[in-house]
C-alpha positions as CSV (number, residue, x, y, z in Angstrom):
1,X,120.3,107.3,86.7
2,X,116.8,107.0,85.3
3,X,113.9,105.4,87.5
4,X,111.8,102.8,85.4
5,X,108.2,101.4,86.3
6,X,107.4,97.9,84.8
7,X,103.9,96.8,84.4
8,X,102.5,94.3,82.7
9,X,100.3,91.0,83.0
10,X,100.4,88.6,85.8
11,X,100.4,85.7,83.1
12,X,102.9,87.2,80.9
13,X,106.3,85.5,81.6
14,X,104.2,83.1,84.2
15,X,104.6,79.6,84.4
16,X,101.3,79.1,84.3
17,X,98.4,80.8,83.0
18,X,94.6,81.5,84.7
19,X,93.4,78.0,85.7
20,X,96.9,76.4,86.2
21,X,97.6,75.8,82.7
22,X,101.1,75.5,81.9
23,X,102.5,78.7,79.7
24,X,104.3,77.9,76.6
25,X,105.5,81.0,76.0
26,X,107.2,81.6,79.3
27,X,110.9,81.3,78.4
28,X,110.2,83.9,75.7
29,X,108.4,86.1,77.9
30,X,110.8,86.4,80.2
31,X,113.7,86.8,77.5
32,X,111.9,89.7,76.7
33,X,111.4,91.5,79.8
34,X,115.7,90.7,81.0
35,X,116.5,91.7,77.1
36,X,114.7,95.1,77.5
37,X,115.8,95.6,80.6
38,X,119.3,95.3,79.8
39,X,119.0,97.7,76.6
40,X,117.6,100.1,78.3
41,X,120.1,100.1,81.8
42,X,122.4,99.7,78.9
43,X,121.4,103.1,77.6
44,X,120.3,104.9,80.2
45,X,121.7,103.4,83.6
46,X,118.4,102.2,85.6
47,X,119.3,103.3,89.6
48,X,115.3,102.3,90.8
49,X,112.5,99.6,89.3
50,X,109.1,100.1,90.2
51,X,106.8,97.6,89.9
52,X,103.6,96.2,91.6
53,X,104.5,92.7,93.5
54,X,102.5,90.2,91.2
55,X,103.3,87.3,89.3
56,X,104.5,87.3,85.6
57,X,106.0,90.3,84.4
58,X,106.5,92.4,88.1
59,X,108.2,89.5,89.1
60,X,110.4,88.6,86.5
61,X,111.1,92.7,86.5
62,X,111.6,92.5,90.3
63,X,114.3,89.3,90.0
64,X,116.0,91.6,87.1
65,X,116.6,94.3,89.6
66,X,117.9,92.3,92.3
67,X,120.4,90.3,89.6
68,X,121.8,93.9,88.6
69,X,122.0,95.7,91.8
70,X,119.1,97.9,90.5
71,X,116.9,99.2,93.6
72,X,113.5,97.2,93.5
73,X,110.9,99.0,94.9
74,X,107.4,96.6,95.3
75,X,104.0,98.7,95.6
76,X,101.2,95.9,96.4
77,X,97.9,96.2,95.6
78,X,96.6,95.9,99.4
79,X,93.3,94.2,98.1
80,X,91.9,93.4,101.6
81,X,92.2,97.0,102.6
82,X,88.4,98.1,102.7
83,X,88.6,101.3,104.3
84,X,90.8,103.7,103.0
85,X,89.2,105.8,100.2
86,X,88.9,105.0,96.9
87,X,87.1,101.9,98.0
88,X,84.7,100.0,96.1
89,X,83.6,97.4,98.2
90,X,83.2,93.6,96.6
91,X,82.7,90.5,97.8
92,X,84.7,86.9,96.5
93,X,81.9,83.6,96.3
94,X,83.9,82.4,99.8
95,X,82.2,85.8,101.5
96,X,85.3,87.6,102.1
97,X,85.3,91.1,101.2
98,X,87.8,93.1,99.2
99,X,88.7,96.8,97.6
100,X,87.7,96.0,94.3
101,X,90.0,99.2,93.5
102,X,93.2,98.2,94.8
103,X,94.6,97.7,91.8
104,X,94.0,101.3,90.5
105,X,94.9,102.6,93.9
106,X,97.9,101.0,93.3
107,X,98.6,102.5,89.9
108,X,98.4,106.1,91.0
109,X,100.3,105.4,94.0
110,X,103.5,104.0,91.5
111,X,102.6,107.1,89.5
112,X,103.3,109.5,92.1
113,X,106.5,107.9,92.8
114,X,107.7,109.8,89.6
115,X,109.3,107.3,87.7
116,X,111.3,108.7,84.5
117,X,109.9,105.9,82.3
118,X,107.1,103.3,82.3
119,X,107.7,99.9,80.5
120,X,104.8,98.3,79.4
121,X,104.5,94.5,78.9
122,X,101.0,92.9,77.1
123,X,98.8,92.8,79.8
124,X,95.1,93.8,80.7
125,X,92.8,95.9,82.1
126,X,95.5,96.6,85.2
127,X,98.1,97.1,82.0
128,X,96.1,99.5,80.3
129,X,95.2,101.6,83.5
130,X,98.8,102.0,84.6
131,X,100.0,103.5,80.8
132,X,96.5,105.9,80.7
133,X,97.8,107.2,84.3
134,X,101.2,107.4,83.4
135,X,100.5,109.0,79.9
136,X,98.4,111.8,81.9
137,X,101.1,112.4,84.4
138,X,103.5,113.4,81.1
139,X,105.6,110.2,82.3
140,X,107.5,108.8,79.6
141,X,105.9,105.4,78.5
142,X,107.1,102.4,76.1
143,X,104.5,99.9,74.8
144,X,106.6,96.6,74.3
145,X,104.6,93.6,72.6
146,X,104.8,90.3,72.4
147,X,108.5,89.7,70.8
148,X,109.6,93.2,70.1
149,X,112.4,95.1,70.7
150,X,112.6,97.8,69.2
151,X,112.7,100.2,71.8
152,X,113.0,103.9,71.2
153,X,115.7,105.1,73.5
């Protein structure tokens, strides 16, 4: 049994997109993400998901595991933690303060879990920081865009 980190964008397979904005695409999205799953537990036999607790593609991920009897494991961001280095300290226009590197921190914390393969969903800056960190660890990674599936297992 292989362990697989998902990552992706918190609007990709979301309801709605920044600003409320309903998502068109969601059904798709989320298509997507089960389809690939299931090809690749299908292949490979997933034992343990990985991903980072937020909306979109973590959580469609996360409800994938829990359908399958796959063990979900949930790494948050802990963005109000403003004292345990790395911290880059930022503040939000209603004064409260946050770890501007929580995310990151997050990242290399999923990383050094150890996971056998990263699945990658379009996403952002978050996206793009998780594959670098997992490319540099030697970890296995598979870029999936927007309505492929040709995933080489």
């Amino acid at each position: 049994m292989i362990t697989v980190l998902v990552t992706g964008g918190r609007y990709f397979s979301a309801t709605t997109l920044a600003g409320g904005v309903p998502n068109p695409k969601c059904e798709d999205q989320k298509k997507l993400i089960l389809d690939t799953l299931d090809k690749i537990h299908m292949e490979r036999k997933i034992g343990k998901l990985i991903q980072g607790g937020a909306r979109g593609a973590d959580t469609t991920a996360y409800c994938w595991a829990v359908a399958k009897k796959v063990r979900p494991v949930t790494i948050y961001a802990r963005w109000e933690d403003i004292i345990t280095p790395p911290v880059l300290i930022k503040t939000r226009p209603n004064g409260a303060q946050y770890n501007a590197l929580a995310g990151a921190n997050r990242n290399q914390k999923m990383v050094e879990e150890k996971p056998d393969l990263v699945v990658a969903f379009p996403g952002n800056r978050g996206t793009a920081d998780m594959v670098e960190r997992a490319r540099k660890a030697g970890i296995e990674v598979i870029e999936i865009q927007n309505q492929q599936m040709e995933l080489p297992i």
